[in-house]
C-alpha positions in Angstrom: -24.8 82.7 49.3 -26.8 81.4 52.5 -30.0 81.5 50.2 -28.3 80.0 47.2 -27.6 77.1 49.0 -31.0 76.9 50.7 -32.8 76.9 47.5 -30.5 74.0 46.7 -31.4 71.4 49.3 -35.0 72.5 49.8 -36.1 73.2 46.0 -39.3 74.9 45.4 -40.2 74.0 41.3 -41.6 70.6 40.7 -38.8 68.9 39.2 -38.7 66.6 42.0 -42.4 65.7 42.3 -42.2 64.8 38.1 -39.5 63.3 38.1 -39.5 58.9 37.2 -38.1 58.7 41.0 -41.3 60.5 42.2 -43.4 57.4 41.0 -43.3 53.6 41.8 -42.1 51.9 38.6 -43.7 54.5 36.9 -47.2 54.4 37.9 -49.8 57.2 37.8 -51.6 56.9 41.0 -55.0 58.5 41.3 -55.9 60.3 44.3 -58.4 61.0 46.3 -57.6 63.9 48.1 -54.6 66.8 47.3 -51.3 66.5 49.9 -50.5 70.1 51.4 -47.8 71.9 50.2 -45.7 71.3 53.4 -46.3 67.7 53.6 -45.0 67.8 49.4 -42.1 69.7 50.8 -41.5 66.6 54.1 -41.8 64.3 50.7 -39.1 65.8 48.5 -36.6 66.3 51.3 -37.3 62.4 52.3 -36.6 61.7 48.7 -32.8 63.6 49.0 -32.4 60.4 51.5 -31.3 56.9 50.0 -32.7 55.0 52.5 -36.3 56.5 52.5 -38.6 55.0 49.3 -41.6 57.1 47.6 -44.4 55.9 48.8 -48.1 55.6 46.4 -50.2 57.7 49.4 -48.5 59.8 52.5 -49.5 60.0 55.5 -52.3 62.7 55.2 -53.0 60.8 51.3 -57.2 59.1 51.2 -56.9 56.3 48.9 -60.2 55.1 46.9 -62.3 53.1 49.8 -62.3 50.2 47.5 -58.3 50.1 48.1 -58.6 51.1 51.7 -61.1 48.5 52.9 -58.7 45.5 51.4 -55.9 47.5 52.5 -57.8 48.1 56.2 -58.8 43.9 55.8 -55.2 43.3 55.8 -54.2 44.8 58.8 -56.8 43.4 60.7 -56.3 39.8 59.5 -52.8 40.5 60.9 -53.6 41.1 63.9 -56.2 38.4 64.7 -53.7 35.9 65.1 -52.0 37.4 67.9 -55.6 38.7 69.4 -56.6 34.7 69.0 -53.3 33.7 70.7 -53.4 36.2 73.5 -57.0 35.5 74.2 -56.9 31.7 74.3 -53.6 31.7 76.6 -55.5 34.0 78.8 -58.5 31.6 79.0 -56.3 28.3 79.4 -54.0 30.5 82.3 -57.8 31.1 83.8 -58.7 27.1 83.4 -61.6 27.9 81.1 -63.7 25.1 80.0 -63.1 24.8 75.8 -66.9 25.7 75.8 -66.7 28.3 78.4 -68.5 31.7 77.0 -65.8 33.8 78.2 -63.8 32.9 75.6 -65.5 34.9 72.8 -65.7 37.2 75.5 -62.1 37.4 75.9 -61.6 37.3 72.2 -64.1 40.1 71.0 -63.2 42.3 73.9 -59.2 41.9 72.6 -60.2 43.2 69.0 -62.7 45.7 70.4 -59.6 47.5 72.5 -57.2 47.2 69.6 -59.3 48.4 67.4 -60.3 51.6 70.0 -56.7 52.2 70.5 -55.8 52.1 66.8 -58.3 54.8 65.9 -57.7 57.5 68.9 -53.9 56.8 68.2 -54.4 57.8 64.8 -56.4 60.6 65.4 -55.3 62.2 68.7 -51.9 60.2 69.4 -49.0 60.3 67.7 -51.2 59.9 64.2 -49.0 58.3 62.4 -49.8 55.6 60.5 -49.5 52.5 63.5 -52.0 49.6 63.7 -52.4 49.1 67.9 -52.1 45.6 68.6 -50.8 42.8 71.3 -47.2 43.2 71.8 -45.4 39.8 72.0 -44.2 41.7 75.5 -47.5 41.1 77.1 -46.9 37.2 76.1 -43.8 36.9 78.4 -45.8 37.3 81.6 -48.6 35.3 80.7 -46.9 32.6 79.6 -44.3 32.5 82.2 -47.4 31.9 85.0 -48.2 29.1 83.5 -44.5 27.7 83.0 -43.7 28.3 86.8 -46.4 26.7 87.6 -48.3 29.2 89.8 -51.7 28.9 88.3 -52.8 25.2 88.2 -55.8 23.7 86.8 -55.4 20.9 88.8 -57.8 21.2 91.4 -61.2 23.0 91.3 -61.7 23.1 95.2 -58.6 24.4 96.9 -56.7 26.7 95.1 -53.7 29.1 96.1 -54.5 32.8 95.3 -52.2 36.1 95.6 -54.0 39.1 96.7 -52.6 42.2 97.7 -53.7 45.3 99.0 -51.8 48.4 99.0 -48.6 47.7 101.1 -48.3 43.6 101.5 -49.0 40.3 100.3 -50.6 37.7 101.6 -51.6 34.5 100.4 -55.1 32.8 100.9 -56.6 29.6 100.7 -59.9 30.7 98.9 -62.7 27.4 98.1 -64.3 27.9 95.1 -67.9 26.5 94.6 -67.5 26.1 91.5 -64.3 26.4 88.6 -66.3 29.1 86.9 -65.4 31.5 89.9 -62.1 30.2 89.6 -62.1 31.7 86.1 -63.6 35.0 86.7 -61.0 35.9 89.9 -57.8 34.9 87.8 -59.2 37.2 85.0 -60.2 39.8 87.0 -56.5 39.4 88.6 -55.0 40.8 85.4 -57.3 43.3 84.7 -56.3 45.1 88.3 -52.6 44.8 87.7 -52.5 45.3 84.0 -54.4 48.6 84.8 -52.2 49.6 88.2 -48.9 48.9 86.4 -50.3 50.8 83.4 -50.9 53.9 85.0 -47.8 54.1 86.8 -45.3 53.3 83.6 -47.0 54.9 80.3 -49.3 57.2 81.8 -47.0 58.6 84.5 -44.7 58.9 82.1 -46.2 60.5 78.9 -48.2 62.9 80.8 -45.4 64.1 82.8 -43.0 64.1 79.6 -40.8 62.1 81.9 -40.8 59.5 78.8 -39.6 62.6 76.6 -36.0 63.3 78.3 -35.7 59.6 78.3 -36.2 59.3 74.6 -32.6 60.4 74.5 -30.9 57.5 76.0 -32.6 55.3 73.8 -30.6 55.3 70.5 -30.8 53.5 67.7 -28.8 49.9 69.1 -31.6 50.1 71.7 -34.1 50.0 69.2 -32.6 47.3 66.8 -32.1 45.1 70.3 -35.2 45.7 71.1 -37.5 45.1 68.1 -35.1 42.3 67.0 -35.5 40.4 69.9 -39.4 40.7 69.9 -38.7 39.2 66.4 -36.6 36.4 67.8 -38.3 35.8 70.8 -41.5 34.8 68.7 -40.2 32.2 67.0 -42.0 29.3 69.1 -44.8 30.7 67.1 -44.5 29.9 63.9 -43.4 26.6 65.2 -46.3 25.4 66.8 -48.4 27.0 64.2 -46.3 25.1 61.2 -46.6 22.1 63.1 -50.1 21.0 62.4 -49.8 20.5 58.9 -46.5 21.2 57.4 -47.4 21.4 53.5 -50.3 24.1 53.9 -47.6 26.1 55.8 -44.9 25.5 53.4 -47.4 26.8 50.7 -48.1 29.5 52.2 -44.5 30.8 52.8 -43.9 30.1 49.1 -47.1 32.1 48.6 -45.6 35.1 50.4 -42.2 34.7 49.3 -44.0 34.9 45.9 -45.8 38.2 46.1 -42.9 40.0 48.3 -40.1 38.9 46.1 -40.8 37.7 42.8 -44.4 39.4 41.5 -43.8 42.8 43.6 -42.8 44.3 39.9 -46.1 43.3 38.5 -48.6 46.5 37.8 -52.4 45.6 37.8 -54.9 47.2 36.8 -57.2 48.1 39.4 -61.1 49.9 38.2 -61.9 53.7 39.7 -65.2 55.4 40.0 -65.3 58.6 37.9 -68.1 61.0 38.2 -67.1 62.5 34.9 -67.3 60.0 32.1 -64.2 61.3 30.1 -62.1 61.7 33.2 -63.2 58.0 33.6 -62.1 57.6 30.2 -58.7 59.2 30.6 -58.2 57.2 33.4 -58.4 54.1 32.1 -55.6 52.2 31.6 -53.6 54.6 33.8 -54.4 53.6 37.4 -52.0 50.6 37.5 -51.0 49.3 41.1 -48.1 46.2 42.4 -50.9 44.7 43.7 -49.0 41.9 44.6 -46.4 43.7 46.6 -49.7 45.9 48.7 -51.6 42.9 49.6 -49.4 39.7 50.4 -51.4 39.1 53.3 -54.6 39.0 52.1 -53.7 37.1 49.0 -51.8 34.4 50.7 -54.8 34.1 53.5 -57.7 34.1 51.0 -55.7 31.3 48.5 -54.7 29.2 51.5 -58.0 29.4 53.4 -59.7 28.0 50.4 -57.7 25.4 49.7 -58.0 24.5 53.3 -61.7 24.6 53.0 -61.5 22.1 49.9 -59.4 19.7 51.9 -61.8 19.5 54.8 -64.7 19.2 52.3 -63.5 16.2 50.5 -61.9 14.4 53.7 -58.4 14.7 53.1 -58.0 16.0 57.0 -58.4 14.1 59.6 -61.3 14.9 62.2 -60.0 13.4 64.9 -58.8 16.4 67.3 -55.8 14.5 68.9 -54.3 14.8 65.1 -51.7 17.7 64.5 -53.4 17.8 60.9 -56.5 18.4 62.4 -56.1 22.0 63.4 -55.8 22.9 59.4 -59.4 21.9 59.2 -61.8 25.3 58.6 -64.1 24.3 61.4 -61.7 23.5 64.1 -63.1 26.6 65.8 -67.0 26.0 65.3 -67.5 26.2 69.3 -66.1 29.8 69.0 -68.2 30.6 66.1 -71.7 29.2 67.4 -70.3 30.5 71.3 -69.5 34.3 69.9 -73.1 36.3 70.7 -74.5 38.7 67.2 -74.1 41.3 69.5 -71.2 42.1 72.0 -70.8 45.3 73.8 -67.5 45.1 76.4 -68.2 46.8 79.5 -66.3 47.5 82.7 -67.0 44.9 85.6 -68.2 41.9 82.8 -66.1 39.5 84.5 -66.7 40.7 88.2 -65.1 42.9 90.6 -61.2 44.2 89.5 -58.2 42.5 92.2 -54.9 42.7 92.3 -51.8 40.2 91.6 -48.0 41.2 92.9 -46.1 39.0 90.4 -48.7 39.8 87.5 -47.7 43.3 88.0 -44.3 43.0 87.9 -44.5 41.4 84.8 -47.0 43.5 83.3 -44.2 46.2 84.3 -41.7 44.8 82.6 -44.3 44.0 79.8 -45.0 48.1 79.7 -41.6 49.2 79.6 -40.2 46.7 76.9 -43.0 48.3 74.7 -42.4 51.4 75.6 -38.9 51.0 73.6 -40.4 48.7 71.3 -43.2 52.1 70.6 -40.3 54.8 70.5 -38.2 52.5 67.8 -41.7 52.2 65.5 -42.5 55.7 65.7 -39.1 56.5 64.7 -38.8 53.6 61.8 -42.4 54.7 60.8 -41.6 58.2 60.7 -38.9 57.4 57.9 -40.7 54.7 56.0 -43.0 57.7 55.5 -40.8 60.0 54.8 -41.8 62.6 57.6 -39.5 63.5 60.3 -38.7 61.8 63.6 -41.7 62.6 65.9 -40.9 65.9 68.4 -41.0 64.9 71.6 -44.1 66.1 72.6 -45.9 64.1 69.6 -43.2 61.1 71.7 -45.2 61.5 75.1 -48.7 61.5 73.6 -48.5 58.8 71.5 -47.1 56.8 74.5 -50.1 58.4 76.9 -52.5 57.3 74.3 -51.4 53.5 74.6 -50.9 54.1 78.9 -54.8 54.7 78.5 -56.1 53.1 76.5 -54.1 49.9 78.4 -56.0 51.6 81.4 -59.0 51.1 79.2 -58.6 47.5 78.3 -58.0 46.4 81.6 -61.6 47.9 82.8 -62.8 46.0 79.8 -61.3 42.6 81.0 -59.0 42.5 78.0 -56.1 40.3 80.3 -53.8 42.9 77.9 -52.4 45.9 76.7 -51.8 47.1 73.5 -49.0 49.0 71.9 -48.0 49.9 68.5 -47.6 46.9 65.9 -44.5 46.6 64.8 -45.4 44.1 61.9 -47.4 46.7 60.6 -44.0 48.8 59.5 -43.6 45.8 57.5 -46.8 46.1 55.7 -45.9 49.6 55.3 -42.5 48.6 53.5 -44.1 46.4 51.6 -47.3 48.0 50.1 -45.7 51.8 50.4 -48.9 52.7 51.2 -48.7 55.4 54.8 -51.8 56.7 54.8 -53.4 57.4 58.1 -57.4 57.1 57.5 -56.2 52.9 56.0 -55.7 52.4 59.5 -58.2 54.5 61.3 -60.6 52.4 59.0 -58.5 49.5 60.2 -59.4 50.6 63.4 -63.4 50.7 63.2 -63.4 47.2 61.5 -61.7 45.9 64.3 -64.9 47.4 66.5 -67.4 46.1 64.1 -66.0 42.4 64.4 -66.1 42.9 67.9 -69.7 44.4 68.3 -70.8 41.8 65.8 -69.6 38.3 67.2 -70.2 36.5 64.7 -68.3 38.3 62.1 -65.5 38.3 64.9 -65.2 34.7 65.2 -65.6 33.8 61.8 -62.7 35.6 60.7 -60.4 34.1 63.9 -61.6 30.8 62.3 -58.2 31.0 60.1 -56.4 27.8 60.4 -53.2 27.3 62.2 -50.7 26.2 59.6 -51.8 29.0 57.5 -50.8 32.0 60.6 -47.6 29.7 60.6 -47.0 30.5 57.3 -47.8 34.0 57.4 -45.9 34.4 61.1 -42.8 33.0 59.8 -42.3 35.5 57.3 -43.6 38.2 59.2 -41.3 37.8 62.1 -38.5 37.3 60.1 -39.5 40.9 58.3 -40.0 42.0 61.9 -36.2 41.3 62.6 -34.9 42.8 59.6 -36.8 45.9 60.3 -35.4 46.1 64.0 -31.7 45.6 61.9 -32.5 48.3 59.5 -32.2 51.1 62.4 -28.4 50.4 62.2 -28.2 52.1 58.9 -26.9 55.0 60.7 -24.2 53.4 63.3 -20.9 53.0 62.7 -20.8 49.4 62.3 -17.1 49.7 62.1 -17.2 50.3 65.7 -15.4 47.8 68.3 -18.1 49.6 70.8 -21.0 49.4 68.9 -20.1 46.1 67.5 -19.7 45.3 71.2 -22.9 46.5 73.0 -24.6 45.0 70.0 -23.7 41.4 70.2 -23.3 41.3 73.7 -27.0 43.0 74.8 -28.6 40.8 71.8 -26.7 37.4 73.2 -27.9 38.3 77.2 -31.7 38.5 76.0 -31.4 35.5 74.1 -29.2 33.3 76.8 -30.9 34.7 80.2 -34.6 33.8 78.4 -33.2 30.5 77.3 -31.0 29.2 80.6 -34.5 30.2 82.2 -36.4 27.7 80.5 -33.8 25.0 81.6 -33.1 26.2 85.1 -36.7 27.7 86.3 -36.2 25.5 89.5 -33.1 27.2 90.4 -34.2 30.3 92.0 -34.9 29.5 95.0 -35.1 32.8 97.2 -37.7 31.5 99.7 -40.3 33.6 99.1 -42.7 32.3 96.2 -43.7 35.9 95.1 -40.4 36.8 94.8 -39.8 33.7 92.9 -42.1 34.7 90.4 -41.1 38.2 89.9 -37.6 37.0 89.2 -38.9 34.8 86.8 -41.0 37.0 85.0 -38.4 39.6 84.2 -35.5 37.3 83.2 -38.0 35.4 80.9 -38.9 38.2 79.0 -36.2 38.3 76.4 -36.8 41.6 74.8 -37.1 43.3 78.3 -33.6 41.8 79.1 -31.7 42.4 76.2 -33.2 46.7 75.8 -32.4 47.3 79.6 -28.8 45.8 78.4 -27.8 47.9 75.7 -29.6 50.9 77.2 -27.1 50.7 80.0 -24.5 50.3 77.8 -25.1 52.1 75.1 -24.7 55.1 77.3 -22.1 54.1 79.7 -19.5 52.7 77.0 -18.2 56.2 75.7 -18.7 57.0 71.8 -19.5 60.1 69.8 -23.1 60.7 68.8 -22.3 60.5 65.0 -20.7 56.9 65.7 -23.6 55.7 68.3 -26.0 57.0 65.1 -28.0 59.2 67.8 -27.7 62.7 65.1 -29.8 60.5 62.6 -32.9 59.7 64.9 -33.4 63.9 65.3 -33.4 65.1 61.7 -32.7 63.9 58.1 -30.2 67.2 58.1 -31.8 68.5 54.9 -30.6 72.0 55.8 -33.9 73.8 55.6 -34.8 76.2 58.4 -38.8 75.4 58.5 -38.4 71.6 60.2 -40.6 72.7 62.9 -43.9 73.6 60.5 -43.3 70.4 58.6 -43.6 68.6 61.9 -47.0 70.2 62.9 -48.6 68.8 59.2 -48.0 65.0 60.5 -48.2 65.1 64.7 -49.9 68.2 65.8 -53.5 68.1 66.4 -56.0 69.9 64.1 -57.6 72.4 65.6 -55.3 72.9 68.8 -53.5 75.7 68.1 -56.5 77.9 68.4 -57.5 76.4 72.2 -54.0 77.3 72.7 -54.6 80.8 71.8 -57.6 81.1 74.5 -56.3 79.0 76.9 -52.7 79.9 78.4 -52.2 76.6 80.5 -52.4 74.1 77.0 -49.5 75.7 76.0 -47.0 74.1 78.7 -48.7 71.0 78.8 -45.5 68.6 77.8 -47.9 65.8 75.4 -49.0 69.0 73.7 -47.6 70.6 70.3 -45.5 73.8 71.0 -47.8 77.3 71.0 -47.1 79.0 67.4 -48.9 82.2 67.3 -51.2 82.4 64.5 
């Protein structure tokens, strides 16, 4: 009877796999490589659930490299805006010149690390299909020191400095010769406590497994609260972005609307390379893609940067810089571009010996541990959107050691930042149902090329403003729906849930807000203190997880009403989960060091020993 039913929920013919719901609209995709027969298993029990769609490639699935490099080219453009942000906020925070070198520095370094992190995450982290980029979390900090008013570019001579050593603070009056110092020891003030405060968050805790046991009292609330109020807390954004030339931005959310929406049911043709001429032949006609729905992005970029190009070309935007309109000209950055060296190579040290800041750790703290939550709900959404299981929690801890350091990393580098996993990239995932792992560890190694090769680099970050408006707007909004979709499980029925939803999403949003009106408020005396304060009730997303964390598990509810049985298994009722785990998150290769080496197997970021 036991077996009867078995062969019922985990079916071993191919009806599934040939079935019309197998396919997207039908389409007969070509591939590149064959799936193994666990990961076809992972894929037919994904399909028993209504809320996970078939994808065109898995996780372990090579598309063509034609179809990868645009798909790759995507992801990157993506994440330039937010590496551009980042970079420039770090460089006006640091009281850079607008010609000052460092900021191609800052900028290629940022796109060097992401791309670094994006490949070893790939390959030796969680590896599964996450673009590494700047968290909106690591904003927070950086933008609340210049808010508060702590680092002033007021004066170039007599400046006030934190430093700290190892058990106090004290603050100096340090002369600079010249504002160029100035620069160089604010940077190299974030690069100590971005690395410090790393080490002692994500590092400590993935290598210990600390972070594992956690995982359980973050449940699926935590993770809507969480990524939806990255979403919302992004909104000033868009809105500066949209605000330098309103009509290119409006056209380019139509543009995306467009593609997401309306032409997503389009096929296209797209051309393959056949070795064998009737195989070619056969082909033809066949390999149709929604190439609309897979590349929005780069569609909506491409068509808006030209017509961007044509208006500055025939004078229809202003060139006075004290204009709005003036930032959707296509050489607004030509300083950056003519700045950026051929050749870049980050190194530890490029900005000058590493120091220390109290209140910039803090924040990076808080920074660390919002994306910490912010990591756990992406590797949990990304594990359905690609119809694997939820990640063990060994696969948990590495992937969050991986971002610890390779944070660790970018703060030798002089990055100013950490990165952690995008979460606008399950987006693109959603929306081009293509999971495949080598897209972004080619993702990855583009991002290193731009970087190495400046130029390249700072053309692409050339993309005017109103068009990464447009794109932003819709993204973020995508961003908050995806943070929403991790309540299809919860009993929204719930008083409780209902409750610690509201309530932890409406404390973020308030305590960020009444901050901006009543930063001169606290008043404690002590201006590091001050600062500290400020830093974690600024940061939205940090306020509103730590929230519904606390309530989620101190308000009393059943697991099946709090959703928490649906972020450990998709309860197929087969008895193999654990090998279809080990074909997605355990290391190639491993198992056999395991066999000679005793001590790997109780190391808690490692996959479980499983005799051969």
């Amino acid at each position: 009877m036991d077996s009867d039913v078995n062969s019922k929920l985990c079916p071993t013919d191919n009806n599934t796999l040939t079935s019309p719901n197998y396919r997207i609209e039908n389409v007969v995709m070509e591939r590149t490589s064959q799936s193994p027969d666990v990961e076809l298993e992972i894929q037919k029990e994904a399909l028993n659930d209504p809320d996970v769609q078939p994808l065109s490639y898995n996780v372990s699935d090579n598309p063509p490299f034609g179809l990868s490099l645009i798909l790759a080219l995507q992801n990157v453009l993506l994440s330039f805006g937010m590496n551009l942000l980042v970079s420039v906020t770090i460089a006006d925070l640091a009281c850079a010149e607008r010609n000052d070198p460092i900021r191609a520095k800052l900028f290629c370094t940022s796109i060097f690390v992401v791309g670094l992190t994006t490949v070893v995450q790939s390959l030796c982290g969680i590896r599964l299909p996450i673009l590494q980029g700047v968290s909106g979390a690591f904003m927070a900090p950086l933008l609340s020191l210049k808010t508060a008013g702590v680092w002033s570019c007021d004066s170039t001579s007599d400046m006030e400095f934190v430093s700290t050593s190892a058990n106090q603070t004290m603050i100096q009056n340090i002369t600079m010769e010249t504002r160029q110092e100035m620069v160089y020891y604010r940077v190299t003030q974030l690069q100590g406590s971005l690395i410090v405060s790393g080490l002692i968050t994500e590092v400590f805790l993935g290598a210990t497994g600390l972070l594992g046991y956690l995982v359980n009292l973050v449940g699926p609330i935590t993770v809507c609260v969480t990524i939806s109020s990255i979403g919302l807390s992004m909104y000033p954004i868009p809105i500066i972005y949209c605000s330098t030339f309103l009509p290119v931005s409006l056209c380019s959310v139509v543009l995306m609307v467009l593609c997401i929406m309306y032409l997503s049911r389009i096929l296209v043709p797209i051309p393959t390379m056949q070795c064998n001429r009737k195989k070619s032949e056969q082909a033809a006609g066949k390999v149709k893609l929604p190439f609309f729905q897979i590349f929005p992005i780069f569609i909506t970029v491409i068509l808006m940067w030209a017509v961007c190009g044509v208006l500055t070309i025939t004078g229809s935007l202003p060139d006075d810089p004290s204009e709005p309109s003036y930032r959707a000209r296509t050489d607004t950055r030509g300083d950056l571009i003519s700045l950026s060296p051929w050749f870049f190579f980050p190194y530890p040290g490029q900005f000058g010996p590493i120091r220390f800041n109290t209140a910039v750790f803090i924040g990076f703290i808080s920074s660390y541990l919002s994306s910490n939550v912010e990591s756990i709900g992406d590797y949990m959404i990304v594990s359905r959107a690609t119809g694997t299981f939820p990640p063990p929690r060994h696969a948990i801890n590495r992937g969050i050691l991986t971002e610890g350091i390779l944070g660790v990393v970018a703060g030798a580098l002089g990055a100013g930042h950490a990165t952690t996993s995008y979460s606008d990239n399950v987006v693109i995932i959603k929306l081009t149902q293509v999971a495949s792992r080598s897209v972004m560890v080619l993702a990855g190694v583009i991002c290193m090329l731009f970087a190495i090769i400046g130029k390249f680099g700072a053309v692409m970050a050339s993309l005017p403003d109103p068009v990464i408006g447009g794109v932003t707007l819709v993204l973020f909004g995508l961003l908050v729906s995806i943070g929403l979709s991790s309540l299809q499980r919860v009993n929204l029925s719930s008083t409780r849930n209902l409750a610690v939803l509201g309530t932890s999403l409406y404390v973020g949003l308030v305590v960020s807000e009444w901050l901006k009106i009543n930063k001169d408020l606290i008043n404690t005396g002590n201006a590091s203190l001050d600062q500290v304060i400020k830093l974690i009730l600024g940061t939205q997303m940090f306020v509103a997880g730590l929230t519904s964390i606390i309530l989620d598990n101190t308000v009393k509810g059943t697991k099946k009403e709090r959703g928490m049985d649906a972020m450990t298994s998709f309860k197929t009722g087969c008895r193999n989960d654990v090998d279809k785990h080990q074909s997605v998150y355990d290391i190639p290769g491993l198992s056999k060091l395991q066999q000679k080496i005793r001590i790997l197997r109780h190391i808690p970021f490692i996959q479980p020993y499983r005799p051969q």
